[in-house]
N, C-alpha and C positions, 0 to 999 in steps of 0.2 A: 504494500500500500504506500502510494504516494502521500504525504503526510503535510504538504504544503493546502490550508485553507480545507482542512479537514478536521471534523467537529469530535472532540473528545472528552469523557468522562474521567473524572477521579476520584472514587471514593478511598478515606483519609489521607487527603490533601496537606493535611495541618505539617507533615513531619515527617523525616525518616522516608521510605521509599517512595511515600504517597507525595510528597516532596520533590525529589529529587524527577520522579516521571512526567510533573508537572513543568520541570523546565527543560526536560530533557524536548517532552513532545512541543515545548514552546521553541526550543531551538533547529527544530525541523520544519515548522513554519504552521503547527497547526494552531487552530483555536480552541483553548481548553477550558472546561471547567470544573474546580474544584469543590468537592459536597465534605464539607466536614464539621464536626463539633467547633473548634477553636478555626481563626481565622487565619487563612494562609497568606504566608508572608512572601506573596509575587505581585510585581509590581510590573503589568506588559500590557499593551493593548489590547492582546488576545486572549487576555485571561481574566474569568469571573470567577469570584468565589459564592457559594450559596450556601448558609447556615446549615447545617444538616445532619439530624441525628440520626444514624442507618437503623438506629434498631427501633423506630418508629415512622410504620408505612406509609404515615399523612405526610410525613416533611420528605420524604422518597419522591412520593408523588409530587412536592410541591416540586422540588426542582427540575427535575427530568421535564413537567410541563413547563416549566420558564425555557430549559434547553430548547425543548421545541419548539416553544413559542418564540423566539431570538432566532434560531438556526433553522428549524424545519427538520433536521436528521442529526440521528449521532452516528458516524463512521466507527470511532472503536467508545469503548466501555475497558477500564481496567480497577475491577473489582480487591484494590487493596485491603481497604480497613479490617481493621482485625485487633485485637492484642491477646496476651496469654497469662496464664500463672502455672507456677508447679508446686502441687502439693497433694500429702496426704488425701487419700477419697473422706475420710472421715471430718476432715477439716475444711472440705469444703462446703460455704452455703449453698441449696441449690436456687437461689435469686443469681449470686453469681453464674454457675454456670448457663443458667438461661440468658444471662447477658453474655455470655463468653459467645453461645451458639447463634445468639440473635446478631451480634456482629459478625461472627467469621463467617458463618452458615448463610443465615436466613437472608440477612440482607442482600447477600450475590442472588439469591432467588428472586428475589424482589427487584433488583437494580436490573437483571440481564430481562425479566421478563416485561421490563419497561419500554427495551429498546430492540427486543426480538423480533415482533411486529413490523416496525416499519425497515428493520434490516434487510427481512423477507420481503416486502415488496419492492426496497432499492433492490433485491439479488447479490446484496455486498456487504461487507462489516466486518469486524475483529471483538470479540471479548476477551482481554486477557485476565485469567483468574491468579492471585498470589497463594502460592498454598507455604507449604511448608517442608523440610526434610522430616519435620515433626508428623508430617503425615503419610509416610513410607512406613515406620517403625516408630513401634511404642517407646516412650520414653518416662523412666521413674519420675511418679508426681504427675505425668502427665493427661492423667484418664480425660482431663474438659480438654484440655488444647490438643488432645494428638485426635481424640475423638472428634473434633472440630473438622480438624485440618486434613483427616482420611476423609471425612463426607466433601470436603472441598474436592478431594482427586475423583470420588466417586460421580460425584455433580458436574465435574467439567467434562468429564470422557461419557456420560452422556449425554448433556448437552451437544457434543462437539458433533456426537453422531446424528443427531436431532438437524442438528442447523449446517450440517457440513451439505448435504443434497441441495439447499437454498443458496449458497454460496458464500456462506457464511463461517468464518474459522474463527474457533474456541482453542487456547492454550492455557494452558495450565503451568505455572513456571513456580518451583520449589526451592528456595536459597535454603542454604542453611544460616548462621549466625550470620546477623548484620550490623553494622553500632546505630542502632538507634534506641529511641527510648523505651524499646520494649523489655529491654536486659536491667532498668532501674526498676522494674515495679512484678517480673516474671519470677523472683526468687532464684536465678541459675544465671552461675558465669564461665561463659564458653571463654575459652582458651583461645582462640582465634575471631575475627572479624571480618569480615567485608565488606567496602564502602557501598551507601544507602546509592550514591550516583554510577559504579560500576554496573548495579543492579539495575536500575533506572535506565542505560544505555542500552544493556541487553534487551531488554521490554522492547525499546524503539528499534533495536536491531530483528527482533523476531516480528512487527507488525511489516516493518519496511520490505520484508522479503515478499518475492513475489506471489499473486493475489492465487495462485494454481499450487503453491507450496503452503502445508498444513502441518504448522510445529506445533501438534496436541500436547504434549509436556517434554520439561526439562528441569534436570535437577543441577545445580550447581551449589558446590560445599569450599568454602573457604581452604585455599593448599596446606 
């Protein structure tokens, strides 16, 4: 996908990948917009930000309609928002983990089926989903976040089969450790890191390939 004056989503924009994809797809020449809790700190002509809590479907809906209403189409969607924690099953609330799954989970169900509709009638589009190496294999402490992040891989591969016949490609792209602000409030410190913009680059490097080539997932772990 040609990424010049092409309309993009960002859910958690604020920070860390959701970040970093914002200026990465502004510096390809798209026009983007950012859906997050706290307000993103880009400062472009082609970039809006829209107050936005993912784990409540009214303010889903508000934006995605301003998008259209402004743009008329979203070309890609890339479903970041997310955070995690690790601990004990017994120590966990379950309010928590319903927020854990209304952000990693629910909200990409909600966000892609916003913009499925009129992708299939363009016959074009990109959703790229953020999972996790957390959702390959289990990890101690990790029953809300890896359980999160495996329904992430199982959601986007079929999705991807759903919307791949319309012309439409679904990727699913898995880092492992990244330094952003997930590793202050997750309770676990990885040993290695990955910049939130190397990440960010790869995202625009797998939209930008061509519209007949379909990168369903990819894992990548810090050397």
């Amino acid at each position: 996908m040609n990424l010049a004056e092409k309309t993009a989503v960002v859910t958690g924009s604020s920070s860390g990948i959701g970040l970093a994809v914002c200026r990465a797809l502004l510096d390809a020449g798209a026009v983007v917009f950012g859906l997050s809790r706290r307000e993103t700190p880009v400062a472009h002509e082609r970039f809006r930000w829209f107050k936005t809590d993912v784990t409540r479907e009214a303010e889903i809906d508000r934006a995605f309609d301003a998008v259209f209403a402004e743009r008329g189409r979203v070309d890609l969607l890339v479903n970041n928002a997310g955070f995690g924690f690790f601990r004990d099953i017994e120590l966990i609330d379950p309010a928590e983990w319903r927020r854990l799954i209304d952000t990693n989970l629910t909200a990409m169900f909600l966000c892609s089926r916003k913009v499925a509709p009129a992708m299939k009638k363009a016959g074009r589009g990109m959703i790229v989903n953020v999972g996790s190496v957390a959702g390959k294999r289990g990890i101690k402490g990790g029953t809300a976040y890896c359980a999160s992040k495996f329904a992430v891989n199982g959601f986007s591969e079929s999705l991807m089969e759903e919307l791949r016949g319309f012309g439409i490609r679904v990727a699913c792209l898995n880092p492992g450790s990244v330094m952003t602000e997930f590793f202050d409030h997750a309770g676990v410190e990885p040993k290695k890191l990955m910049q939130p913009g190397d990440l960010a680059r790869l995202i625009v490097l797998l939209v930008q390939l061509p519209d007949g080539m379909l990168p369903d997932e990819m894992t990548v772990r810090p050397l």
